[in-house]
N, C-alpha and C positions, 0 to 999 in steps of 0.2 A: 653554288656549285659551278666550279669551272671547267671549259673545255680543255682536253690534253691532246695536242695534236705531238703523234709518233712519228720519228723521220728514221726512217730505216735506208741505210746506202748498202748495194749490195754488188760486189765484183763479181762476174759471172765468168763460169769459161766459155771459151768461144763456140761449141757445139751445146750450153746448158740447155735451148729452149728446144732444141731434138733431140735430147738424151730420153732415154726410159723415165728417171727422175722429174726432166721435168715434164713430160708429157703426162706423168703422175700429179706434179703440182697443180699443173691448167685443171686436173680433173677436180681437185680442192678448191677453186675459185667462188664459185656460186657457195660453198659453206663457208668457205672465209667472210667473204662479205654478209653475211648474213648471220655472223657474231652479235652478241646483244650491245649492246649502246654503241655501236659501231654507225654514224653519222656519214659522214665522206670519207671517200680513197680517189689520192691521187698518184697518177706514175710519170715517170719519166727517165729518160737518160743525161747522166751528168756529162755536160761538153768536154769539159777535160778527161773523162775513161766513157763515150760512149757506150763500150762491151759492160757498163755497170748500169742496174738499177736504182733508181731512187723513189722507195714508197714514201708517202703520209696518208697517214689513216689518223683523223680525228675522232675523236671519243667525247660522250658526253658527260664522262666524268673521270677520277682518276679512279674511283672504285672499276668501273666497266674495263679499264684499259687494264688494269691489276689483273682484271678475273679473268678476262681475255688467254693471258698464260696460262689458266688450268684445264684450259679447253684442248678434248682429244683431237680435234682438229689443228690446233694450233699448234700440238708438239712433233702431227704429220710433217705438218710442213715443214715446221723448223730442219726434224731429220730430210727430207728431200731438199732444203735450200743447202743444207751441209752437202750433200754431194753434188752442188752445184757450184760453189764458191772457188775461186782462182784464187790461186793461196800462195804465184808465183812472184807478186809483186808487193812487198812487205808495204809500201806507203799506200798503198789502197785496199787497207785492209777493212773489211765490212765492220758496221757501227751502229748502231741503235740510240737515240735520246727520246722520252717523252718529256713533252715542255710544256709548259701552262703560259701559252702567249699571251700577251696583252692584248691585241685582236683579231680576228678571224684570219685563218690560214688564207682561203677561200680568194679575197681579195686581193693577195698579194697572187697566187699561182695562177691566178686570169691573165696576169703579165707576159709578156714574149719569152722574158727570160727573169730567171727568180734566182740570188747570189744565197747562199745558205753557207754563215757561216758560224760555228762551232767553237768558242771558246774555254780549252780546257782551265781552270784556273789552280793556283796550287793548293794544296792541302789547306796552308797556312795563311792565304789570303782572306781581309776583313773584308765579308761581302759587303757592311756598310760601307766603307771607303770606295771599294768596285761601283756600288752603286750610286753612291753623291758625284763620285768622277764622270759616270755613265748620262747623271741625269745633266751635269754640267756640260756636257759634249753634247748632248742632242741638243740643250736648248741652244746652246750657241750656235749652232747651224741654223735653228729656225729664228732667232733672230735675225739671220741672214735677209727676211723677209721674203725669201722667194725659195721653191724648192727646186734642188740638183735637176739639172734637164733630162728628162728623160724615163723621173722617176714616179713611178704608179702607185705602188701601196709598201706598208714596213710593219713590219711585229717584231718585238723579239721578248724574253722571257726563259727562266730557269727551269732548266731539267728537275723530274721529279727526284732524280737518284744525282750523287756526287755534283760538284762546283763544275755545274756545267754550263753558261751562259750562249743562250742560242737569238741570232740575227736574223729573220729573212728578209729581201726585198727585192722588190718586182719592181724590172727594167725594162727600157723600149730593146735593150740590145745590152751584151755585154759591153762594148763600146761605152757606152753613156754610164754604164756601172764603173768604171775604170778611170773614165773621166770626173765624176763626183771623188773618186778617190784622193785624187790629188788636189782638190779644192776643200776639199774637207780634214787633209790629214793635219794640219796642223791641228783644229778643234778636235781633234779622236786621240791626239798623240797621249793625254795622258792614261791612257785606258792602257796603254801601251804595257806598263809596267805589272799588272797586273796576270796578262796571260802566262802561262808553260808552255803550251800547244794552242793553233790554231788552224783547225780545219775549214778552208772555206772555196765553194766551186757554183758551177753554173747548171743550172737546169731547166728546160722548158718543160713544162708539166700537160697532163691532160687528165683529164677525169674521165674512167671507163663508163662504159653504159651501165646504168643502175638497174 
């Protein structure tokens, strides 16, 4: 049984956290968290739309995170997050993936700054070939025999729903994320051909009090 860590990004308008709404949502908190197989929740704001949120909530299975949705609590909120959402800037529009990472969320968001990025891939793409190319790209980095400066921990791992391939990794700074970029892009180029969309931004994360 695997973990399914949820990455929810969410554009907020500029008065959401003193609106009625969501002075309603704050009051859902302590029952949200206390969802069944609900593990860790961590928040943050994305560096490039600070005015946006960015949840993960880890679950301890994909059943918990399924059932999660039929919870009257969880369609509260949904409705108060709808009247909270900035609907003014079409490229930041809010998004939802649950992934089944290859390792703990947890490790990576202890990082200064965590890159999340979001591979849509197309319909018609052979996720074997996605993935022999994917596996080909990592190891050629780590052949490198030393890893990118700067960098802390990495998971990445498919969405429960549609060709969605998801990236994170924890960095000393964006800086050094940016910098590994260009040292690496020639072993990543052939992954290249394989995206449609690619959503990918910075976060510093914190875990609320339990």
């Amino acid at each position: 049984m695997s973990l399914i860590t949820e990455f929810q990004w969410v554009p907020f308008k500029a008065d959401a956290m003193s609106s009625p709404a969501g002075s309603e949502l704050k009051k859902l908190v302590p029952e949200m968290r206390a969802r069944p197989g609900l593990l860790h929740t961590f928040h943050g704001a994305p560096i490039e739309k600070p005015q946006s949120r960015e949840f993960v909530h880890v679950w301890e299975s994909e059943s918990a995170y399924r059932d999660s949705k039929t919870l009257p609590v969880q369609a509260q909120a949904s409705q108060l997050f709808r009247q909270l959402i900035d609907t003014s800037e079409t490229a930041f529009a809010p998004f939802r993936a649950a992934v089944a990472l290859d390792r703990p969320f947890a490790a990576v968001a202890a990082a200064p700054v965590v890159s999340l990025a979001f591979m849509m891939l197309g319909a018609d793409v052979d996720v074997k070939a996605f993935e022999a190319a994917w596996t080909a790209a990592t190891a050629s980095v780590a052949e490198s025999g030393s890893k990118p400066a700067g960098f802390v921990a990495g998971a990445s791992g498919w969405a429960v729903e549609g060709k969605v391939f998801v990236v994170v990794s924890g960095w000393e700074s964006v800086e050094a994320n940016e910098a590994a970029h260009e040292t690496t892009k020639a072993a990543f180029g052939a992954i290249r051909g394989f995206e449609k969309t690619v959503e990918v931004h910075h976060t510093s994360f914190s875990a609320p009090p339990q």
